[in-house]
N, C-alpha and C positions, 0 to 999 in steps of 0.2 A: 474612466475615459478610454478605455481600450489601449488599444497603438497607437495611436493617435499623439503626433509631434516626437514620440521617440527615436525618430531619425535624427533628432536633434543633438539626444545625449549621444545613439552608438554610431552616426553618420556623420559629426560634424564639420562645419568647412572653417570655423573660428573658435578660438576656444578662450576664454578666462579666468584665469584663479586668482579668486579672490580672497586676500588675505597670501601673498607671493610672499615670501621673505628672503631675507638675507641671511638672519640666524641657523648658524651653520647646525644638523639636527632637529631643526622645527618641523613639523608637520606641513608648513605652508614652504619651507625652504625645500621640502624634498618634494613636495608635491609638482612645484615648480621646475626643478631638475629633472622629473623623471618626463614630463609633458616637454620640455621645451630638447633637449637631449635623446629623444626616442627616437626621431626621425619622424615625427608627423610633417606632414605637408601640408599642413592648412597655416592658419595666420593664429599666432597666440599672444597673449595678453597677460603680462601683471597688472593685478588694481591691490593698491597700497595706497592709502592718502596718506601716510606720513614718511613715502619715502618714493625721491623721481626716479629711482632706477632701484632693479632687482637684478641683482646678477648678471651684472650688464648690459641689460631690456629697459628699455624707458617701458617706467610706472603709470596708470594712473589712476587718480582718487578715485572713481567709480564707474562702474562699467557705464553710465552714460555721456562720459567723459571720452572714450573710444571714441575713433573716426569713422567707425565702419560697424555694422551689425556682429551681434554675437550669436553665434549657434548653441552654446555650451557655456554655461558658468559653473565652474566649480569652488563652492565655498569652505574655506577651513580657517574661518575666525573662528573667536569666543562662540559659546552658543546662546549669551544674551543678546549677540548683534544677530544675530542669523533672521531673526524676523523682516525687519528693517533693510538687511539686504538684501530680499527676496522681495520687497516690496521693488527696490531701487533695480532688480533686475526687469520684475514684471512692467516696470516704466519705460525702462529703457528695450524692449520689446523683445528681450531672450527668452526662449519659450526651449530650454534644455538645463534642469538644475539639477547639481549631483552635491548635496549637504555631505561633507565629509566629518564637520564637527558631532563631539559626541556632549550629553550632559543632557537628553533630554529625556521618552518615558519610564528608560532603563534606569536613570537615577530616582526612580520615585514619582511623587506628588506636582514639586514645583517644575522639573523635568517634562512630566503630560502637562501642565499648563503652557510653558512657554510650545512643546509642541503643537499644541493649540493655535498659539501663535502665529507660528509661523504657519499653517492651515488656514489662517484666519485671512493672512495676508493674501497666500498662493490664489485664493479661491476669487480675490479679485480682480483675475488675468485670464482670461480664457483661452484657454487649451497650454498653459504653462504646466509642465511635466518636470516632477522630482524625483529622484533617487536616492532614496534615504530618510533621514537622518542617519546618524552612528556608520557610518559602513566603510569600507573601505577602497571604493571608489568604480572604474571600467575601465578596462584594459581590452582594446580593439586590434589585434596584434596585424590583422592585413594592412590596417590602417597605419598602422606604427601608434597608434594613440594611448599615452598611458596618463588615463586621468584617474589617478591612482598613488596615491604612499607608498604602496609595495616593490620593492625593488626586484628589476630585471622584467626584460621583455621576453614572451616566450613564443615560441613558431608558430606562423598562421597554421591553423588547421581545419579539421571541421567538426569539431567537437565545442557547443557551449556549456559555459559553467555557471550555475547560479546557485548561489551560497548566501545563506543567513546569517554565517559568520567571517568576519572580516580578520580573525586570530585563524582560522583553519585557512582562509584564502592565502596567506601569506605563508606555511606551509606547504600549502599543495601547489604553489607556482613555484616554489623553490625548488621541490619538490621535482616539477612537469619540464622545468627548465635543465636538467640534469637530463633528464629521461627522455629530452628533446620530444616532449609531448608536444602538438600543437594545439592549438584552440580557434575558435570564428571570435570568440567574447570569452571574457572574463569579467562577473558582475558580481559585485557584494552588495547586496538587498539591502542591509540595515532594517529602519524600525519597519521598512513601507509606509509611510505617510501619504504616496500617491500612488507612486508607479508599487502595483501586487505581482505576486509571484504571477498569477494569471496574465496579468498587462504583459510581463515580460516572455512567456513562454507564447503566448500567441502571437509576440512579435516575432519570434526566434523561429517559429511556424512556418514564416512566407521569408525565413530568410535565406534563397539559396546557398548560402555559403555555411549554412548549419545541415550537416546530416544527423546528429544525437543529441542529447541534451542530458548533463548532469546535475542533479538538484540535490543540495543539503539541506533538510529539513529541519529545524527545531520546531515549530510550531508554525499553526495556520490561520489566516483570519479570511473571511471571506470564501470558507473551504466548498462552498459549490461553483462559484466563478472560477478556483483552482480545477474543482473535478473536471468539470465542463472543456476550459483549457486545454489541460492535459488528456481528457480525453480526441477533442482534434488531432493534437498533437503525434499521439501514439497511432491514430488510422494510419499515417503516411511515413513517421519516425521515431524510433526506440526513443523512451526516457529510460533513467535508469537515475533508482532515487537513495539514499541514505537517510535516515529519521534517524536522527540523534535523540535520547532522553528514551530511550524502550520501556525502560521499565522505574517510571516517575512516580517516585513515593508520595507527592500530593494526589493519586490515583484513590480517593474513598472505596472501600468497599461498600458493594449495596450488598441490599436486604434480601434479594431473589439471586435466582438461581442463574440467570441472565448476569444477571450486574456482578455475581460472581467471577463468571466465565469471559465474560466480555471485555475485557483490561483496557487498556489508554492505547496500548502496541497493537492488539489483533483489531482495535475497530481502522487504526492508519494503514495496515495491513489489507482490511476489506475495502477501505478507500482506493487504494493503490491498484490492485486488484483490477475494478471498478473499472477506473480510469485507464488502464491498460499499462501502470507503471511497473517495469520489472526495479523490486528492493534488493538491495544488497545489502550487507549485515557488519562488513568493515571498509575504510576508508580506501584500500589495496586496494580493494576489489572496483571500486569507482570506473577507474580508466579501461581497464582491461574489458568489464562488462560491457562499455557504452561503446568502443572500439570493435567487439567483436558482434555485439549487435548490428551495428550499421554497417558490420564488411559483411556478414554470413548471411544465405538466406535462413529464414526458419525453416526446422525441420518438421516434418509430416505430423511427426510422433518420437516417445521416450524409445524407442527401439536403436538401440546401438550396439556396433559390430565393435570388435575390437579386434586387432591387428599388431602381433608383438612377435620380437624373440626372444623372449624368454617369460619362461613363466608366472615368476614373482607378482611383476610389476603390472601381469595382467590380471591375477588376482587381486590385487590391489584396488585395481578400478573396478571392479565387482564391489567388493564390499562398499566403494564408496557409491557408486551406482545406485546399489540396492537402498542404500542408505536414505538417499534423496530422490527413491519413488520413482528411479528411471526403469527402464528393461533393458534388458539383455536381448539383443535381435535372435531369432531364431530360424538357422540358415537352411533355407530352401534343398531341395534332395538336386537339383539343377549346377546350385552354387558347390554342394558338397563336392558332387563329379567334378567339375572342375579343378577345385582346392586337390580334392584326390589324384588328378593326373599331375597337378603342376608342383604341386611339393612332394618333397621325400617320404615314404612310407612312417615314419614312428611323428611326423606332425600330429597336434592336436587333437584332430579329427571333431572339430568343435568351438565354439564361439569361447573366448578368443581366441581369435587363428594365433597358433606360436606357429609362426616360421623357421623357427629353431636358431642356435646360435649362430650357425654358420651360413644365414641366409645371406643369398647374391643382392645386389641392388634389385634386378632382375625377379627375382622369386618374390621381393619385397611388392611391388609394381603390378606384379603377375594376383598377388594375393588380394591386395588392394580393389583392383580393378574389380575382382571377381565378387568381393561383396558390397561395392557401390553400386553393381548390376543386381542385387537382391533385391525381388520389391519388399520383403519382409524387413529392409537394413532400412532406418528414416537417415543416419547416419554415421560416420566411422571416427574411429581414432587408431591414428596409427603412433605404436611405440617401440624406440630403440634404446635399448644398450648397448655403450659402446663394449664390444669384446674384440677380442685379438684379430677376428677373419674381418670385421663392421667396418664398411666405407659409409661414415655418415650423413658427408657432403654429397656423393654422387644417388645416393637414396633418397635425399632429401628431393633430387633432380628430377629423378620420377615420380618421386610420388606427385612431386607439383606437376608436372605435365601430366598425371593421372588421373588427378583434380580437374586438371582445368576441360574433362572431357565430360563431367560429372557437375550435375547442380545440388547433389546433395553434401550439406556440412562436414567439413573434415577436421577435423583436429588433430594435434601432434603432440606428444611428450616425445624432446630429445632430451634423455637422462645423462647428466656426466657434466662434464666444466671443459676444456683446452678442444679435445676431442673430437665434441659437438659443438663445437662456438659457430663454426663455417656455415654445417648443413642448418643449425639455427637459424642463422641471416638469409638461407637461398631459401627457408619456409616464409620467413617474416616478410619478405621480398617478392612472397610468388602469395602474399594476403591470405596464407592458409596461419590461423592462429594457433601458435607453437607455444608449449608451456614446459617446465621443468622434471614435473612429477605428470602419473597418471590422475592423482587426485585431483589433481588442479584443474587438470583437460576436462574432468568429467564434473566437477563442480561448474565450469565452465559452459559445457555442453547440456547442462541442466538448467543455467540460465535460457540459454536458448529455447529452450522445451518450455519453458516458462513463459515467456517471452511470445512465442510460438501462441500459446492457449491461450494466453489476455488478449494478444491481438485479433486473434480467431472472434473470442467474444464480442469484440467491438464493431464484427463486421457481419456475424452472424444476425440472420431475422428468424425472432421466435417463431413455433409455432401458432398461429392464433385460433386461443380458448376465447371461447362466448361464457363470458359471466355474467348473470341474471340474480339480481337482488330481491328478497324477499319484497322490500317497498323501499322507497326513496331513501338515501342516505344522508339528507340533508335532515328529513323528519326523524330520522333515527336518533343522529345528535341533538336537535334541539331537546327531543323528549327525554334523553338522559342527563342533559344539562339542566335541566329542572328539577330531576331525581336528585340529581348530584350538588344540586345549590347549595351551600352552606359549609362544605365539607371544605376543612381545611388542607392547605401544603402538605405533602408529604405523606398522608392520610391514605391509609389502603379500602377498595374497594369491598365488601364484602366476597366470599365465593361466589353468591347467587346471584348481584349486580354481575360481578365477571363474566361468571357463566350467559347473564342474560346480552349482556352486550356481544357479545362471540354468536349467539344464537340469530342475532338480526343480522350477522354480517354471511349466516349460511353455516357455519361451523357448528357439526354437530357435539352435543354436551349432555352431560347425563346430572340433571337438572338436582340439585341439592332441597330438601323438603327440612326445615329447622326444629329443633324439638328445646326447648326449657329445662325439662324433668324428666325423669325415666319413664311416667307414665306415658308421657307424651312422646318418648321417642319410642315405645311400645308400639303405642297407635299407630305412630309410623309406619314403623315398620310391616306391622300385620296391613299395611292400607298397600303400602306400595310391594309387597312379598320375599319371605326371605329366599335367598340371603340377603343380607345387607354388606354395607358399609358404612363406620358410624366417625365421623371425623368431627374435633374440634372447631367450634366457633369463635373465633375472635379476630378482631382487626390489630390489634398485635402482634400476632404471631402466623410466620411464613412457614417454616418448616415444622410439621407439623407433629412427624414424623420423629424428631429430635427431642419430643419434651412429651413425649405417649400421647398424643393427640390424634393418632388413625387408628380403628380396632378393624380387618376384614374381615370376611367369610364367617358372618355372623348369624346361623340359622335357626335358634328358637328363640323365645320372649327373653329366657333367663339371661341368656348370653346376651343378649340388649341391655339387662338390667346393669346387670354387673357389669357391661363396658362401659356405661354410659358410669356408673358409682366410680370404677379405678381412674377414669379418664380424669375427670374432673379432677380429683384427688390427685394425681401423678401432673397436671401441667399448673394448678394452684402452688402445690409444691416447689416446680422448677420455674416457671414465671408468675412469680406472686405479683409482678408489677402491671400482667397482663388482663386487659377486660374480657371478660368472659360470657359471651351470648348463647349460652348450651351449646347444642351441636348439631350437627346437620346429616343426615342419614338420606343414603340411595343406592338403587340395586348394585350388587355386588357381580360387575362385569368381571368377568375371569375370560383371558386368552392364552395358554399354551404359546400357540404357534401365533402371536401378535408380536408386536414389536412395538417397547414404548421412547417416545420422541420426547423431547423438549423444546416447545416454540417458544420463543419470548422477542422484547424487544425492549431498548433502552434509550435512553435520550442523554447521548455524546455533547459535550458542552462546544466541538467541535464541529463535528459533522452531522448533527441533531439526529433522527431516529436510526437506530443500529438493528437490525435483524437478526436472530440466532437460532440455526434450527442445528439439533445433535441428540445423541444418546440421551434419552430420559429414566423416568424415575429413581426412586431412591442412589443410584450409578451416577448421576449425573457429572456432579463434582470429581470422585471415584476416576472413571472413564475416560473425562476431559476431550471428548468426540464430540466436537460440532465446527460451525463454520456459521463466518457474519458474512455477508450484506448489503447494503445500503436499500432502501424502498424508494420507488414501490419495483416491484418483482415482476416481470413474467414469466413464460412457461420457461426460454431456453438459461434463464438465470436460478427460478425453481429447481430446475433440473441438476442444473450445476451443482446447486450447494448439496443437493440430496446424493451424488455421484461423489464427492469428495469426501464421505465419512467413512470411516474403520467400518460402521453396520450396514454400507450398500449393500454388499451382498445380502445380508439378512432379508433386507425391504426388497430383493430381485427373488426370492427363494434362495435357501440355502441346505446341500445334503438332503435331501427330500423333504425337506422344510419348504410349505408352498410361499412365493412370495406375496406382497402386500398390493397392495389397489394403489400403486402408485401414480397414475393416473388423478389418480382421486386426492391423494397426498398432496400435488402440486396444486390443482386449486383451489384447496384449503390453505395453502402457505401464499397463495396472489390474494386469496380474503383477507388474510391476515395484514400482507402488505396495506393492501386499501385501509384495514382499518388504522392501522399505526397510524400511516396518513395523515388521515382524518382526524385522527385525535393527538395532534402535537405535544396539549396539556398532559399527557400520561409520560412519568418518567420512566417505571418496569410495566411490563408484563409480563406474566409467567403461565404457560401451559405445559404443566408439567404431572403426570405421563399425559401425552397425547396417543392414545391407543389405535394401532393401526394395524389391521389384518389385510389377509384378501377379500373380504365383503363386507369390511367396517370399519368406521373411524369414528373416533367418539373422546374429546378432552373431558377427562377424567376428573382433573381437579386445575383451578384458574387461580390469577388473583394480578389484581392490577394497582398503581399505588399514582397520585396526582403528581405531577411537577408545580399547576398552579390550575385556580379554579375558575376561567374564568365569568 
């Protein structure tokens, strides 16, 4: 139902809890206190039938017992009544519910039925909007509205919260209410029975009073209505998300090289990605990231100046710099003359400018200025120690009036405690974000670089490539759906079905010819010329390579014999439970100066088909160089993924190593896209090496494996 009526839960003008008690400690006694004691200005309501007064509020039995319309019910009985009173709502014509009770698909079996239930009922009210089950309620702080168990109100702001858990919500407000954090909203999701994480982010979309949005994530349902969502979202306002459960040991290993590589984390990671969410990795980090996204603009690019006196602590941010893939600006012969007239002769002579210990405010200012004028600098951070000549506060003074002549990103490490407390406040004060350490600035200043790229993406328009199929790809499918008939779940393609299906979608392959016996894979060979390549046959076995099942650079009869006699022997040996359809033999491609890839693609029980292109052959695992996804692809996201791996250089030329036909690379990986696509029922594919030069490309070896048949 989109946004649609949720003005009702975060806007309302009347409110009702149902289930209000007296029992001092209840859930419904506190619930009542925190709504009726917050300072809301609208009209509220206890509904109790078996008691006329709550806390000194006349009671009554049901919300359509009230004298006036409800905007908002919040219910915290039993969770056998909750059906029933959501009927009793939808009658009395509330069209805002927020289930605060818990017992329902988290406790198991009987849990999803009764939430069935009450699904069953809601679905009889048209346009009635729930929040929950299990959660821990909406806290509206401009509003003063706490419909909510969590104790204390925290400062309007413009930062929203939306959380999966209702045990970390009540932390991180106790938490926000110390640290006088403000918020537009404060939401605990629960099970989502109506209102999705989607519904809520697209409302928070068109809410002016939200400039960022914080999301805790444990899991997702409906994850393209999310992507979709958030990606609106992030055109016009940072998200900034936490995924709880990283590394979830219900996570199966697959059988390919793909489903190796691809974990539960890095496909939430390509989703986010995607979407334009910048992740963060601890809970700290939440506030500071979503704050300093929505004050900074993004910067250009990872090029950053730095600005210290003393040398340490500029080191420091080097290492951590490098660490996380940022740069080191590198300051123009313009900038240098300058720095050279205006600091003392034994300065730095070098990024980071040390201005030495005994810099004036003045020098600090004069430095500053000098490399926010770089166009080579995307942005700065400036850092102080306090030392014995350091006025921290009036440094602070300029530099913020230095800033404010500059649109490029500033950041600040003031180091030290009593010292620096002052010139802290006149940075936090002048919205240049100030941190403790340089590490933190530039872990900081790397979300924004981050941050920076996703949003780039989402506004960027590919290139457009003309792709031209050999013949229809509808007739493609149906004719391999008829090959394919009979083959069960989980069951792997042959090489030579693989190979063939890659071939109609335009992807060139070096076509496998099968042999029996060694006479016959003689023939072979002498038919197709050596050398050869003589690989295992079997729909059991993927890696083929691990149980002697690849012979190469095979070039007279004998050496066919005898590969073909040890092979058999050596994978009968190590997989005796594997079926064994001889072998398959084809020319023996040899590239030097090629580069081999690893395409595949899996089917996420979340996000459905996942893409992964990286370092291949036997390295793959080894290497651990690639990058996911989501399909379908084109050129300017092709591009991307191939631009983020350890071996770009490789695929651009490298040391007089010519580069690869990258060109050509890319729309072989949008075929690939399409084909994923199109065939949903496929749970891996594996192209692994995908041989790529400067005047070729050619999948070496495939293999693909069903999810289901239909």
């Amino acid at each position: 139902m989109g946004v649609r009526n949720l003005d009702a839960i975060f806007r309302p003008s009347s409110v009702a809890v149902i289930g209000a008690s007296n029992s001092v400690g209840s859930v419904g006694a506190t619930l009542w206190q925190n709504l009726a004691s917050s300072g809301f200005t609208g009209d509220v309501f206890p509904i109790n039938p078996k008691h006329d007064c709550v806390q000194g509020t006349r009671a009554f039995a049901s919300t359509k017992q009230v004298p006036q319309a409800i905007d908002l019910a919040v219910i915290c009985v039993p969770a056998p009544a909750v059906p029933s009173v959501v009927r009793e709502c939808g009658e009395a014509g509330v069209r805002g519910v927020i289930i605060i009770s818990a017992g329902f698909r988290e406790v198991g079996t009987a849990g999803r039925e009764l939430e069935e239930a009450v699904q069953r009922e809601a679905v009889r009210f048209d346009g009635l909007r729930i929040v929950g089950p299990n959660c821990l309620g909406v806290i509206v702080p401009e509003l003063r509205l706490s419909a909510s168990f969590a104790a204390g109100m925290p400062q309007p702001g413009r930062v929203a919260l939306l959380s999966q858990s209702g045990a970390l919500c009540t932390a991180i407000l106790d938490w926000a209410i110390e640290q006088q954090i403000g918020f537009s909203a404060f939401v605990s999701a629960g099970n989502m029975l109506d209102v999705s994480m989607a519904d809520l982010i697209d409302y928070f979309a068109a809410d002016p009073q939200t400039e960022s949005l914080i999301l805790y994530i444990e899991s997702l349902n409906h994850s393209r209505d999310f992507l979709s969502a958030a990606r609106a979202f992030a055109r016009h306002k940072p998200i900034v998300a936490y995924k709880a459960g990283r590394f979830a040991e219900s996570a199966q290993a697959a059988a390919s090289h793909t489903g190796a590589l691809a974990g539960v984390d890095a496909v939430y990671e390509a989703a986010f990605r995607r979407a334009g969410i910048e992740r963060v990795f601890s809970v700290d980090d939440l506030f500071d990231c979503a704050e300093l996204l929505a004050r900074q603009s993004p910067p250009r690019g990872p090029r950053l100046a730095i600005v210290t006196n003393a040398g340490g602590p500029g080191v420091m941010a080097i290492d951590v710099l490098m660490e996380q893939r940022g740069q080191l600006a590198k300051l123009s012969a313009v900038t240098m003359e300058r720095l050279n007239r205006a600091l003392p002769p034994h300065w730095s002579h070098n990024n980071p400018v040390d201005v030495l210990g005994d810099a004036t405010p003045e020098r600090y200012a004069t430095a500053l200025e000098a490399v926010l004028a770089d166009e080579g600098v995307d942005a700065a951070l400036i850092v102080l120690t306090p030392q014995a000549m350091t006025e921290p506060t009036r440094i602070a003074q300029l530099v913020a009036a230095t800033a404010n002549r500059h649109r490029k990103p500033l950041l600040a490490a003031w180091m030290g405690g009593a010292m620096v407390r002052e010139g802290h406040q006149v940075l936090h004060e002048s919205a240049i974000p100030t941190y403790t350490s340089p590490e933190q600035a530039v872990r900081a200043f790397m979300h924004l670089v981050s941050y920076a790229a996703r949003r780039e993406l989402l506004h960027e328009m590919p290139r457009d490539m003309r792709i031209t199929w050999p013949r229809d790809r509808t007739a493609i499918r149906q004719e391999f759906l008829t090959r394919f008939k009979g083959q069960a779940p989980s069951t792997f393609f042959s090489e030579d079905d693989s190979k063939a299906l890659l071939a109609e979608y335009g992807i060139p392959v070096s076509q496998p010819i099968a042999a029996t016996t060694a006479d016959e894979a003689v023939e072979v060979a002498r038919r197709i010329g050596f050398p050869v390549v003589m690989k295992i046959r079997s729909p059991d076995i993927t890696h083929k390579t691990d149980v002697g099942g690849v012979a190469l650079n095979l070039t007279i009869e004998s050496e066919v014999r005898s590969a073909f006699n040890q092979m058999l022997a050596s994978v009968k040996s190590k997989r005796p439970d594997a079926v064994i359809d001889g072998v398959t033999l084809q020319p023996m491609i040899t590239a030097a100066r090629g580069v081999e890839l690893l395409v595949g693609a899996k089917r996420d029980p979340v996000f459905g088909s996942v893409l992964l292109v990286g370092a291949g052959g036997v390295m793959a695992e080894l290497l651990q160089d690639r990058t996911l996804e989501l399909p379908p692809l084109d050129e300017r996201l092709a591009r991307r993924m191939l631009e983020s791996l350890r071996v770009w250089p490789l695929l651009q030329g490298y040391r007089g190593r010519p580069g690869v036909d990258v060109e050509r690379l890319i729309e072989v990986l949008i075929r690939f896209s399409f084909l994923v696509t199109d065939w949903p029922e496929l749970s891996e594919i594996d192209i692994n090496p995908l041989l790529v030069t400067a005047d070729r490309l050619i999948a070496l070896d495939a293999r693909m494996r069903w999810l289901s048949v239909p």
